[in-house]
C-alpha positions as CSV (number, residue, x, y, z in Angstrom):
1,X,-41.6,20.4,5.9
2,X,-42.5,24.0,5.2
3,X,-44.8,23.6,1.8
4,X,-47.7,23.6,3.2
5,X,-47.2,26.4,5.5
6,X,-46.0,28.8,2.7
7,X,-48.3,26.8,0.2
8,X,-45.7,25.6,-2.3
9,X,-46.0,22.7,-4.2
10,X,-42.1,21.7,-3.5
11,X,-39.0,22.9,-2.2
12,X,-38.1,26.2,-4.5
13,X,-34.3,26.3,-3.4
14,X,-33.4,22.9,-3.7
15,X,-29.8,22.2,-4.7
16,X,-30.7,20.0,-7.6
17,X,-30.0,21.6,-11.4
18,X,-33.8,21.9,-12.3
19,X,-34.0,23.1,-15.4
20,X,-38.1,24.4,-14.4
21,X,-36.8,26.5,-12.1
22,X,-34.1,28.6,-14.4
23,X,-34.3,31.9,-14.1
24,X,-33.2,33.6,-17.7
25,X,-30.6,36.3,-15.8
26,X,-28.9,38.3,-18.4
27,X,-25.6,35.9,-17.8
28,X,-27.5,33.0,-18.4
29,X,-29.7,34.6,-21.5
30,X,-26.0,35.2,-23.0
31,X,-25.1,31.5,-22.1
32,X,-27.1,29.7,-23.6
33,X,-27.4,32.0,-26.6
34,X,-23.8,30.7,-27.5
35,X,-24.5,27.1,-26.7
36,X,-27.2,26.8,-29.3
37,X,-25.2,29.0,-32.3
38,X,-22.4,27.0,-31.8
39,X,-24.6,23.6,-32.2
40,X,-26.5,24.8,-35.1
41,X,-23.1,26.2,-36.7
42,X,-21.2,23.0,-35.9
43,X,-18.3,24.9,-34.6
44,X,-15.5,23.2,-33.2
45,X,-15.0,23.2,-29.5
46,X,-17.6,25.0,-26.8
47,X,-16.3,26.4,-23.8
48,X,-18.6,27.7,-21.2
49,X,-17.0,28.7,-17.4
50,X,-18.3,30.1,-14.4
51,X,-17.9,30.1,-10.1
52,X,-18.8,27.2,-8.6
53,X,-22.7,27.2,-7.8
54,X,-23.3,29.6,-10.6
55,X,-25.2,27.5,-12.5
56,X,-23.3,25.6,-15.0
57,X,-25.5,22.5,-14.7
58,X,-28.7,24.0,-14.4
59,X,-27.9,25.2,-18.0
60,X,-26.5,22.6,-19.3
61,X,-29.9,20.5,-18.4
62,X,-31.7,23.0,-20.0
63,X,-30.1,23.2,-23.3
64,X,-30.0,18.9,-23.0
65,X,-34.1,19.0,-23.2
66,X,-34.4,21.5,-25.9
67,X,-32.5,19.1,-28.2
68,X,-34.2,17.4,-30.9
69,X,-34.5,13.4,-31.5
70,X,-31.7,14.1,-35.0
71,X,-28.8,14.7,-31.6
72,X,-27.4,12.4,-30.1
73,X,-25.7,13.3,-27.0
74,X,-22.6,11.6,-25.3
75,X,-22.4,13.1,-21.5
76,X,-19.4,12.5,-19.6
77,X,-19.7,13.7,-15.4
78,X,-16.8,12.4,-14.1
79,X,-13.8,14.0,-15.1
80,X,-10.9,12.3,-13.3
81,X,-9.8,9.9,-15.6
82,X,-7.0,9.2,-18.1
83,X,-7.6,9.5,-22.1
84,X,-8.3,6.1,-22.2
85,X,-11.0,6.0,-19.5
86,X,-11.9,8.7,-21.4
87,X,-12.6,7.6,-24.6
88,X,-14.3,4.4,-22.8
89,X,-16.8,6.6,-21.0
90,X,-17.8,8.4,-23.9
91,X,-17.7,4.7,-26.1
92,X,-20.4,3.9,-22.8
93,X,-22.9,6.5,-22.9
94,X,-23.8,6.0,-26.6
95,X,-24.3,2.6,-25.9
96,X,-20.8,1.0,-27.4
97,X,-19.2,-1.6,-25.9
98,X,-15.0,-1.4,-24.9
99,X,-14.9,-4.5,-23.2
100,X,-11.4,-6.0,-23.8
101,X,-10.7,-3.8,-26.7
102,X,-7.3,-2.1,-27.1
103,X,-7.1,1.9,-27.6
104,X,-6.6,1.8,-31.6
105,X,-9.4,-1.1,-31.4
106,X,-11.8,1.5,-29.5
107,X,-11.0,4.4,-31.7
108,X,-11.8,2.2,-34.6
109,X,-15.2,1.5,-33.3
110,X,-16.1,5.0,-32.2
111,X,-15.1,6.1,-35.5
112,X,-17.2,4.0,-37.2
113,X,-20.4,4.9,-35.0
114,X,-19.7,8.3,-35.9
115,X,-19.8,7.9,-39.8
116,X,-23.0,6.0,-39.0
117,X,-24.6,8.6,-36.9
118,X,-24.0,11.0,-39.7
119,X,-25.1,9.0,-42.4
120,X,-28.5,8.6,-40.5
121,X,-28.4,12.6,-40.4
122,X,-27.7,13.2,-36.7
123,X,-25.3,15.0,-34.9
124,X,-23.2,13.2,-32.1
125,X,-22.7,15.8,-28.9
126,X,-19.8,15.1,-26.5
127,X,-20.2,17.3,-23.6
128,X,-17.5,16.8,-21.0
129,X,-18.7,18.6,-17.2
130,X,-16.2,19.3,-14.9
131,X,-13.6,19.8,-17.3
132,X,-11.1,22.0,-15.1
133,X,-10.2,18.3,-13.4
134,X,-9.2,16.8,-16.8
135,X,-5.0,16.2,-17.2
136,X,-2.7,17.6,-19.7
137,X,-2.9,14.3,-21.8
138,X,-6.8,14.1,-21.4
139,X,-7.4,17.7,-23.0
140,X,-4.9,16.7,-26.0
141,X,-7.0,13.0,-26.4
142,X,-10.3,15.3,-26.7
143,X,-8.3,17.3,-29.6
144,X,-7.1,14.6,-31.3
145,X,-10.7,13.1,-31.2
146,X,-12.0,16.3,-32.8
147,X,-9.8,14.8,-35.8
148,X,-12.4,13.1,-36.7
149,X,-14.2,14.6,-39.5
150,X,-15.0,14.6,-42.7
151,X,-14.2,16.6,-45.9
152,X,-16.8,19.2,-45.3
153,X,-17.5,19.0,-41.6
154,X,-16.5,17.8,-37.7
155,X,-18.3,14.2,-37.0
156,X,-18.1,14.8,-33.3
157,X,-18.9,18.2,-31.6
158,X,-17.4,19.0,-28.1
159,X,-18.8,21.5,-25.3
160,X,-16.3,21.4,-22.3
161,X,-18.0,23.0,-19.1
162,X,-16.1,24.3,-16.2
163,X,-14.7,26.7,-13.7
164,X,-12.7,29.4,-14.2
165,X,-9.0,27.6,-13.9
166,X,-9.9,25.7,-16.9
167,X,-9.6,28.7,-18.8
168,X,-5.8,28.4,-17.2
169,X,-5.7,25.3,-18.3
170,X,-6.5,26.0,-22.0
171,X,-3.9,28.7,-21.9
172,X,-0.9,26.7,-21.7
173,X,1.3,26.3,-24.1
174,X,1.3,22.4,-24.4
175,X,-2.7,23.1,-25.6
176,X,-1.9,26.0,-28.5
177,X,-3.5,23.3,-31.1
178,X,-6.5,22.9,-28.6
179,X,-7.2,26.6,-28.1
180,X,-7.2,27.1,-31.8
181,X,-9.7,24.8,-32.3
182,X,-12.2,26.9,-29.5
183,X,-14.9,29.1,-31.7
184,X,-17.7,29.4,-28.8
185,X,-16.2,30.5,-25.2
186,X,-18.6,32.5,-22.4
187,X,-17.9,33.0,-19.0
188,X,-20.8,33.2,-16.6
189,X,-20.9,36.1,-14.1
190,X,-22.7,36.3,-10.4
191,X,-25.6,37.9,-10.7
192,X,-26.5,41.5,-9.3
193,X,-28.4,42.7,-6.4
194,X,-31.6,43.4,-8.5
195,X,-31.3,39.8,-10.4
196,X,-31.3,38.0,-6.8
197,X,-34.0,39.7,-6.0
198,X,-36.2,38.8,-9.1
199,X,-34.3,35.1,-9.0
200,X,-35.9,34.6,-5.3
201,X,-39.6,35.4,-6.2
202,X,-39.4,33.7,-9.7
203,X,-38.5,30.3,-7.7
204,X,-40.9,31.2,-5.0
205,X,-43.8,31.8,-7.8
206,X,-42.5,28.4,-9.8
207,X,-43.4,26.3,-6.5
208,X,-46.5,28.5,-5.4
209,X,-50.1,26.4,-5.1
210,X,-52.1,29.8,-5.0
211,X,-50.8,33.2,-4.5
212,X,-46.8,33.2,-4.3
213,X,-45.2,34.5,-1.2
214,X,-42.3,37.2,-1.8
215,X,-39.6,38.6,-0.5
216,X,-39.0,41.9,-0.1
217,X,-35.8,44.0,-1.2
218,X,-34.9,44.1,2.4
219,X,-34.3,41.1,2.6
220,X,-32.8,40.1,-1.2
221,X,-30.2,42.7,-0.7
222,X,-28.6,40.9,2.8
223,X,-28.6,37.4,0.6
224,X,-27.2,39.1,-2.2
225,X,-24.3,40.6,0.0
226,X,-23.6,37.2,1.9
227,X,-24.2,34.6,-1.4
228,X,-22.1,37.2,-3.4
229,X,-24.4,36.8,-6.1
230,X,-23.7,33.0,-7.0
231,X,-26.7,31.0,-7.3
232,X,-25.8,28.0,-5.3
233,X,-25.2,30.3,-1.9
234,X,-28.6,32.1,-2.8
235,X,-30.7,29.3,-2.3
236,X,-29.1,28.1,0.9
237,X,-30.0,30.9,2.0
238,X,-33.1,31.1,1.1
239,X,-34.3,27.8,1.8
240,X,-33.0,28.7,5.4
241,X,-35.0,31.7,5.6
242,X,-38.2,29.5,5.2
243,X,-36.9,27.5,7.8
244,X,-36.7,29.7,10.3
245,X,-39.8,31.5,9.2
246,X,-41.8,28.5,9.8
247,X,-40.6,27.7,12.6
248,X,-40.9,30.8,14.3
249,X,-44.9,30.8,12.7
250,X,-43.8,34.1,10.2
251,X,-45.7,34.2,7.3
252,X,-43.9,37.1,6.2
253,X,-40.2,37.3,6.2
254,X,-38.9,40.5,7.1
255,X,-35.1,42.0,7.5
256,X,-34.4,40.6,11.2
257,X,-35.3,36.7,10.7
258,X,-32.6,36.8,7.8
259,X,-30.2,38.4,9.9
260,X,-30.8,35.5,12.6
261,X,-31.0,33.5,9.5
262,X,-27.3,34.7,8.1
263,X,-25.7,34.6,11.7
264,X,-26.8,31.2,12.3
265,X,-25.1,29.8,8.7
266,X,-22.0,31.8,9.7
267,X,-21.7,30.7,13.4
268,X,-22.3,26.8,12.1
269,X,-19.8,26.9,9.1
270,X,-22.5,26.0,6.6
271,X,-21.6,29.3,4.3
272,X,-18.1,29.0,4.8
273,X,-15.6,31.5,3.9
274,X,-16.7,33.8,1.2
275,X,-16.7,32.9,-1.7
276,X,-14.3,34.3,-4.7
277,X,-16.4,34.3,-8.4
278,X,-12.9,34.2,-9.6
279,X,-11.3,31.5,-8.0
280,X,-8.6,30.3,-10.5
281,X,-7.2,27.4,-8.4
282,X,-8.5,23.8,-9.5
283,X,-9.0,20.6,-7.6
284,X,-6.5,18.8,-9.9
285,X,-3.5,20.5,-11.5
286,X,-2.9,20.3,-15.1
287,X,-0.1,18.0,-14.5
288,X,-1.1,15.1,-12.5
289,X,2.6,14.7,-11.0
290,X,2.4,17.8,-9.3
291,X,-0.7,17.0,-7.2
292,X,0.5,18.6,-3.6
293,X,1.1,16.0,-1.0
294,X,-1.6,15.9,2.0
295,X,-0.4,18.0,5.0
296,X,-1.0,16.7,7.9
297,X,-1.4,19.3,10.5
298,X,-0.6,18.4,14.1
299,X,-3.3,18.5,16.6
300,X,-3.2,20.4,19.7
301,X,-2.5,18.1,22.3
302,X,-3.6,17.8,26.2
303,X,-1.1,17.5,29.1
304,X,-2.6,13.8,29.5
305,X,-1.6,13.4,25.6
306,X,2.1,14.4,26.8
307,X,2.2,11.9,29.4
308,X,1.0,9.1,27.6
309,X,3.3,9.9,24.8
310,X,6.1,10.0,27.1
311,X,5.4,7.1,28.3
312,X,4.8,4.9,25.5
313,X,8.6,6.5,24.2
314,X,10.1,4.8,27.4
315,X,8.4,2.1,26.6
316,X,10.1,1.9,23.4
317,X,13.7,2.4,24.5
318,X,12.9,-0.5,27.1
319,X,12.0,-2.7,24.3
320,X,14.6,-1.1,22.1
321,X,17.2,-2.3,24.6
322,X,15.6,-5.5,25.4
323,X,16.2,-7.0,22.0
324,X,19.7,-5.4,22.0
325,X,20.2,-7.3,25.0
326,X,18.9,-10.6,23.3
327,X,20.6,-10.0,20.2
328,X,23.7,-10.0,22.5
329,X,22.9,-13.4,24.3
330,X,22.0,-14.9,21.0
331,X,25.4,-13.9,19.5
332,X,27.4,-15.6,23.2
333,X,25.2,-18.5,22.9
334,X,26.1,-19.0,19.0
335,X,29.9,-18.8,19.5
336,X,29.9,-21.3,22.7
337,X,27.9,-23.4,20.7
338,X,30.4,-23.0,18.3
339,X,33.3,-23.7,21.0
340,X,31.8,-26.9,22.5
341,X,31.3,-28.7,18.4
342,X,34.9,-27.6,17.8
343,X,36.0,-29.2,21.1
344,X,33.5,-32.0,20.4
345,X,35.2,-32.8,16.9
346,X,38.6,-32.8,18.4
347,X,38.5,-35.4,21.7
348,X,36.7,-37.5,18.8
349,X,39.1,-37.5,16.6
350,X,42.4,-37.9,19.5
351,X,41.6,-41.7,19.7
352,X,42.1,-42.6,16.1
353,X,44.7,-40.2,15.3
354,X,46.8,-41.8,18.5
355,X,46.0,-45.7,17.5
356,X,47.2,-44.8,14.6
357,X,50.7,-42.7,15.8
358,X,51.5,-45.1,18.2
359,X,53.3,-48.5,17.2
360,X,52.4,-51.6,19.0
361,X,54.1,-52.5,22.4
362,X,56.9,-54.6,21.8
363,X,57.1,-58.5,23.8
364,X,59.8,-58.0,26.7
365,X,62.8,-60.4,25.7
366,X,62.2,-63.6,27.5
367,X,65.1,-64.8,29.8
368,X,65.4,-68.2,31.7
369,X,65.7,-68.8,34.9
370,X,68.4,-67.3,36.9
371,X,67.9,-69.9,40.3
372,X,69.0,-73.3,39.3
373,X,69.6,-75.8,42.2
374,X,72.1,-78.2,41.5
375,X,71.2,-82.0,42.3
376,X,73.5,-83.7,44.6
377,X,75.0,-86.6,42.7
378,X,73.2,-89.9,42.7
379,X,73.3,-93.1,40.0
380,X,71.2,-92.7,36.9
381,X,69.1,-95.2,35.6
382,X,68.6,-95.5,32.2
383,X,64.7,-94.0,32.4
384,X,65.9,-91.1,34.6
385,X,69.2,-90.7,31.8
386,X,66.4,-90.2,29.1
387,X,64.1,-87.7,31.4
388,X,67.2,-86.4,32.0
389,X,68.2,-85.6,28.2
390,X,65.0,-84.1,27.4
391,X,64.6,-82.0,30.1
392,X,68.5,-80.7,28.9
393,X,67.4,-80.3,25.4
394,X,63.9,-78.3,26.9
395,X,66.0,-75.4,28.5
396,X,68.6,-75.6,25.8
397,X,65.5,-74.1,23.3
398,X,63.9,-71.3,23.7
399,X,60.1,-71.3,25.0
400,X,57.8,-68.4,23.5
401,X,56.1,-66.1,25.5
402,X,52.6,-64.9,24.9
403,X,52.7,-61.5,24.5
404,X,49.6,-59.7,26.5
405,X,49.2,-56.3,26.5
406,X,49.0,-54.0,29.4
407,X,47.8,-51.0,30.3
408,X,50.9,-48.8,31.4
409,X,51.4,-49.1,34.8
410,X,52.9,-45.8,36.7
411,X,56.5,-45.9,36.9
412,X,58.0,-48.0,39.5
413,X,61.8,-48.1,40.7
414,X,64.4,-49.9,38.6
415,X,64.4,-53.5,38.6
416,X,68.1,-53.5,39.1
417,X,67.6,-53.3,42.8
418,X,65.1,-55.6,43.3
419,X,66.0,-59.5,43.6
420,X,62.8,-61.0,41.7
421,X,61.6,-64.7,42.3
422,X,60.5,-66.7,39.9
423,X,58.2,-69.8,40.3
424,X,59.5,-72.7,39.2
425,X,58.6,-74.4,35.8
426,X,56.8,-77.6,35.1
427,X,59.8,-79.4,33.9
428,X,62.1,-78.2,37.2
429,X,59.6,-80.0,39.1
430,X,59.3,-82.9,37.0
431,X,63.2,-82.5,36.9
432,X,63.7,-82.6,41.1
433,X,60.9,-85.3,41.2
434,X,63.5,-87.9,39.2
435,X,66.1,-87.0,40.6
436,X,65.1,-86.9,43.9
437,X,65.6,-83.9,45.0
438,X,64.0,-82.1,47.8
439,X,60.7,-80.8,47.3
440,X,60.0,-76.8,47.4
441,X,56.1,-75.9,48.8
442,X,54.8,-73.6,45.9
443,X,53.5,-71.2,48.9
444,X,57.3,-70.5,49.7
445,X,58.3,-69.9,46.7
């Protein structure tokens, strides 16, 4: 965007950890000072810390490319993981495969590439970068894989890089065995108002086609006051400066554009809060387990936002009383439900159970005939004399009645008051027939 105005060859301030563009401050002299002696000693653990943005990285990259081909380097970036995920993403970088293998199985393995590694005369570099985010546990599997050694030296040599809190870390007392083991340990310091000064124009020079552009100490010392000295916040700044000078045509940057310039970053948030070099809180607690819970804050809210929240809780309790209403008629519905089978089962059961109670109806006792009508006397012939004795031997024996079954009529009056006529039988009418006697009509009987 700007290159070609300013004649650079590329973006001086970018946020990437070039290693071209380091410039050897006194901190970062020191730094990497300690890094090589303790490679070439083959000391036990490395530990290098520093504020965010003060250019761990951009360090660690350059001591990376000075290596020779005799190192071989196992690099692990992300740091939130447990010791097993640890051990696998170290087993990845060197090119070993952990597919399917169990822990002792992995450890094996690794092992064994070490021993190889040094038989071939190299020396096998774990660095581990964001170290403040490992756990408890992870730090202790990172000691206990500095176990592996040999008689007269370490097979594996660890660098740990961090912030400040790791140092925090490495003081508790669950990692006394760890500390012991550290030999190397620096802590990288912001740089000073004379060192941002010289750390501007050596970046500027690095990306200059022709004859660098520069900026003067009025305007280093107003990025040196905002940035704090951290690296990071120095070439935000910076690469904003260009911005603004280019779009405003200035060739030369002078004390007011980086006012403008510094106003701007504050008034949009990119800066944010100033920074603290010696921030001592990490991302992720030592213990895992007592990661804080997310709070979340309550937004302010409008007077529409009151009404619709009031209305959507009346909505509720009208629901909320509607299916305690149904639950209700559900429940009434069940029991007469209930009722009407029990009431069912009963009048089902009445018919049998009476069929069974009640004995038959007995046959009323027949009785014969209480109207006789006496013949008048005549002579008998000898035919009539025999009709005569059957029909006396007929009403002498009993006829049987058939016995029908009724259904109970309602009660009438007693038949003691009532003269009841009979109709007269086949053999009366046979009977008055012989003997002549005077023929009754049925109808008036």
């Amino acid at each position: 965007m700007y290159e070609r105005f300013y004649r650079l060859r590329e973006r001086p301030f970018a946020l990437t950890p070039d290693p071209d563009y380091l410039y050897p401050s006194r901190v970062h002299r020191e730094a990497l000072n300690y890094l090589r002696y303790g490679i070439e000693s083959h000391a036990g653990f490395i530990v290098i810390t520093g504020a965010i943005g003060s250019g761990k990285t951009t360090l660690l990259q350059t001591l990376l490319r000075g290596l020779d081909h005799t190192t071989t380097v196992a690099r692990v970036m992300n740091t939130l993981l447990d010791p097993r995920e640890l051990i696998e993403a170290a087993m990845i970088d060197v090119g070993l495969d952990s597919d399917g293998k169990s822990k002792p199985a992995m450890l094996k393995a690794f092992g064994e590439f070490l021993v190889n590694e040094r038989l071939a005369g190299h020396l096998v570099l774990l660095v581990i970068d964001e170290a403040q985010n490992l756990s408890l546990p992870a730090l202790e599997e990172i000691r206990m894989l500095s176990n592996l050694e040999t008689e007269k030296s370490k097979l594996l040599q660890i660098i740990l890089i961090g912030q400040p809190d790791l140092r925090d870390k490495l003081d508790r007392p669950e990692l006394e065995q760890l500390r012991q083991r550290i030999t190397v340990s620096y802590h990288l310091e912001p740089i000073d108002a004379d060192e941002t000064a010289q750390y501007i124009n050596h970046r500027l020079a690095r990306a200059a086609i022709g004859a660098p552009i520069a900026f003067p100490r009025a305007v280093t010392d107003p990025i040196h006051a905002r940035s704090g000295g951290v690296p990071r916040l120095i070439n935000v700044i910076a690469d904003a400066t260009l911005v603004f000078g280019y779009g405003e045509e200035k060739y030369d940057i002078d004390a007011a554009l980086i006012e403008e310039v510094i106003s701007d970053l504050d008034a949009t948030g990119v800066l944010g809060p100033r920074s603290n070099p010696e921030r001592h809180e990490s991302v992720v607690p030592a213990d895992p387990n007592l990661m804080p819970r997310p709070v979340a804050t309550p937004s302010p809210r409008t007077a529409e936002d009151v009404l619709h929240a009031r209305a959507i809780a009346e909505r509720e309790k009208i629901v909320a009383q509607r299916e305690i209403d149904l639950a209700a008629r559900e429940r009434e519905v069940t029991e007469q439900r209930r009722v009407l089978a029990e009431q069912y089962r009963l009048l089902k059961s009445q018919p049998a159970v009476a069929a069974i109670a009640a004995p038959p109806p007995a046959a009323p006792p027949w009785k014969p005939a209480t109207h006789v009508v006496t013949p008048a006397p005549m002579p008998v012939s000898p035919a009539a004399a025999l009709v005569a004795a059957a029909m006396h031997e007929a009403q002498a024996r009993p006829m049987p009645m058939a016995t029908v079954q009724r259904p109970p009529a309602p009660r009438q009056p007693s038949f003691k008051s009532i003269h009841v006529k009979r109709r007269p039988t086949m053999w009366r009418r046979i009977k008055d027939t012989l003997l002549g006697a005077e023929p009754v009509l049925e109808d008036s009987l």
